[in-house]
C-alpha positions as CSV (number, residue, x, y, z in Angstrom):
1,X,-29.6,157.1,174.1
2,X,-29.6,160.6,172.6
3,X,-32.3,161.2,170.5
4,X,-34.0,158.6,170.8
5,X,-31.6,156.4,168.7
6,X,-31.1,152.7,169.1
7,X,-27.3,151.8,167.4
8,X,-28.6,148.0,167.5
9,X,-31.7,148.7,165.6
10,X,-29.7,150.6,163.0
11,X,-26.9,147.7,162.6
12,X,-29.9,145.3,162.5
13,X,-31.1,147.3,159.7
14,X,-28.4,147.9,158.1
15,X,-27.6,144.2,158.2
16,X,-31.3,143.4,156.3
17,X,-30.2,146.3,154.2
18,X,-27.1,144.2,153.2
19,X,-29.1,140.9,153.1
20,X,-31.3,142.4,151.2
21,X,-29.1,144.0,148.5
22,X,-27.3,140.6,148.2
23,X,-30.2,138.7,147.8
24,X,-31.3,140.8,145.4
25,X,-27.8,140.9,143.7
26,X,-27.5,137.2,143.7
27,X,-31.5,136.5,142.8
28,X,-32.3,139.2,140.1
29,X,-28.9,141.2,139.0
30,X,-26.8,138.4,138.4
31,X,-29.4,136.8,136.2
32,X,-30.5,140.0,134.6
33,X,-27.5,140.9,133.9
34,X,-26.5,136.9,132.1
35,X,-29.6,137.7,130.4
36,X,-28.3,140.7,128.8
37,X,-25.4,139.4,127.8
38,X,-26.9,136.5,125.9
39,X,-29.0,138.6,124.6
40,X,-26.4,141.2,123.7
41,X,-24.6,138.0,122.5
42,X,-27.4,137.0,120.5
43,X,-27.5,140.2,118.5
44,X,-24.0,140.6,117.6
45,X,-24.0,136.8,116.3
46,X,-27.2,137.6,114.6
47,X,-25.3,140.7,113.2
48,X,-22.5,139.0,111.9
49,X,-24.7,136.6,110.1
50,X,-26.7,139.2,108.4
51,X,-23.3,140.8,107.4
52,X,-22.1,137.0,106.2
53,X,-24.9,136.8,104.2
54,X,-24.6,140.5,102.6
55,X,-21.4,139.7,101.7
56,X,-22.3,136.0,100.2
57,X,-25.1,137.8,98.5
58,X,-22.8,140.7,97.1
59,X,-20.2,137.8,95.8
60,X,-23.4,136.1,94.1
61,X,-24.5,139.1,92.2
62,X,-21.0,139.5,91.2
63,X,-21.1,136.2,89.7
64,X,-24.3,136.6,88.0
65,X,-23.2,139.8,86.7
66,X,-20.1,138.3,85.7
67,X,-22.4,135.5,84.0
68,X,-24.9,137.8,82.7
69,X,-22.1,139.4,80.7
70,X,-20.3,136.3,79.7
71,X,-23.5,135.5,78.2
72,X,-24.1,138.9,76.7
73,X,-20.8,138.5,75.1
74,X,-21.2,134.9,73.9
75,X,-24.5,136.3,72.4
76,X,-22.9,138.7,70.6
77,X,-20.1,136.4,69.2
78,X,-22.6,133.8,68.2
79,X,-25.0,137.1,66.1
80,X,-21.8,137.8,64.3
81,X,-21.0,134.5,63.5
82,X,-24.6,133.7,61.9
83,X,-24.2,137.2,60.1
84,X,-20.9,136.0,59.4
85,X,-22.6,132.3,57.5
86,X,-25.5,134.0,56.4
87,X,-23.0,136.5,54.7
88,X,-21.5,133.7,53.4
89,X,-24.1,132.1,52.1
90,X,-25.9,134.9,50.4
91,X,-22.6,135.0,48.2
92,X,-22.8,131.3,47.3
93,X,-26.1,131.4,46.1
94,X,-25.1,134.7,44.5
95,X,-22.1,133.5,42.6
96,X,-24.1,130.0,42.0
97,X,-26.8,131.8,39.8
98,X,-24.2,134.0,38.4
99,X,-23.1,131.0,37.2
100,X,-25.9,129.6,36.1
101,X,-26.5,133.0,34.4
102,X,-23.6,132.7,32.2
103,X,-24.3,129.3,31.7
104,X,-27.5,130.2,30.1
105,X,-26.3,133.0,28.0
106,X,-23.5,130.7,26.9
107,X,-26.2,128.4,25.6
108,X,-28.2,130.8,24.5
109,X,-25.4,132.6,22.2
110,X,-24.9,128.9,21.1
111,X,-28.1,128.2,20.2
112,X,-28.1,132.0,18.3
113,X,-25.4,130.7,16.4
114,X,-26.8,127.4,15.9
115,X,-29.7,129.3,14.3
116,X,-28.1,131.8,12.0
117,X,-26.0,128.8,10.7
118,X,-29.8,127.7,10.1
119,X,-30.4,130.8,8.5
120,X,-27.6,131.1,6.1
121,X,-27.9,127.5,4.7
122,X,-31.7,128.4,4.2
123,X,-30.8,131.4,2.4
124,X,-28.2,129.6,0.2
125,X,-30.7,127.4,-0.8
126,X,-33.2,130.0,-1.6
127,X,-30.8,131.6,-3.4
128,X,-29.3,128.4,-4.9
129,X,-33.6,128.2,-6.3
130,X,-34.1,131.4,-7.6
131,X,-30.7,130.8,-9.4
132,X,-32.4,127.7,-10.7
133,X,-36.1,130.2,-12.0
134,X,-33.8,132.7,-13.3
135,X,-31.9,130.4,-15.4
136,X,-34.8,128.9,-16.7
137,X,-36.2,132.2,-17.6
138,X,-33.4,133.1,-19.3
139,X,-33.5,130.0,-21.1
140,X,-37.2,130.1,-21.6
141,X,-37.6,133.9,-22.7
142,X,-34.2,135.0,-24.5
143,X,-31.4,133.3,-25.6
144,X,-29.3,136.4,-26.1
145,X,-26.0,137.0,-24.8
146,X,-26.7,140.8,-23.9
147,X,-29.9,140.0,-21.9
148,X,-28.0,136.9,-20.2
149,X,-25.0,138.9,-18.8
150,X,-27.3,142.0,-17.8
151,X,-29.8,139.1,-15.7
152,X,-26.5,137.0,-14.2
153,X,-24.9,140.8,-13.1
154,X,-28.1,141.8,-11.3
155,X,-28.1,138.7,-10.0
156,X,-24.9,138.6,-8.4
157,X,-25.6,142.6,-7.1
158,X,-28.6,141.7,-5.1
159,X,-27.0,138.8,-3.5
160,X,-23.7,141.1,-2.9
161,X,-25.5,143.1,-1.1
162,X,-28.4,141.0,0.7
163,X,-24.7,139.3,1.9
164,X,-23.6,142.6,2.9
């Protein structure tokens, strides 16, 4: 043996060598390497549930956008509609006290009238009296003709033109 090299020794350790290495293969690598994989596994299925759930999450707030504008919208529709009635409204109670307006002034021009009709038959009655006086001062003072016709024409003058 050259050098001081033993072939057996270096198959036999070669041969622990290979023991060795599968052992190890079979007792750690094989296992580390399942390990990994679940674990690799784990992460991608952990992955796609986090994208599942962005993606259920982006189709909700879509939805509640959608909502939130349906509702905006049904808001608006239901202000317009109360403007729309109160609108309405104002112009009933409007027109209703225009009418009662003109219902008043219609009773009031009645009642005007009413009261001048009042007022005329008064007069003629006052006038009808002093008629009455004058004749019997005329009868009483004067019996003459001249004075009689000058007394009836004033008479009728001043009534002319009170009518006047």
């Amino acid at each position: 043996m050259p050098l001081n090299i033993d072939f057996v020794q270096i198959l036999l350790h070669m041969l622990n060598f290979v023991i060795l290495a599968g052992g190890l293969t079979l007792l750690l690598f094989k296992p580390v390497k399942k390990f990994i994989a679940e674990r690799q596994k784990y992460f991608e299925d952990q992955q796609k549930i986090i994208n599942e759930k962005h993606i259920e999450n982006e189709n909700l707030k879509n939805e509640y956008e959608k909502k939130l504008k349906d509702a905006d919208e049904e808001i608006a529709e239901m202000k317009q509609k109360a403007k729309t009635e109160t609108a309405e409204t104002a112009k009933e109670y409007i027109d209703t006290a225009k009418e009662k307006a003109a219902a008043i002034i219609m009773e009031a021009e009645e009642v005007a009238e009413e009261r001048k009709i009042q007022i005329l038959d008064s007069a003629q009655t006052e006038i009808g009296e002093l008629v009455v006086e004058a004749t019997q001062k005329l009868l009483t003072e004067s019996a003459s003709a001249e004075r009689t016709h000058e007394l009836y024409d004033d008479f009728l003058k001043k009534s002319v033109s009170a009518d006047v």
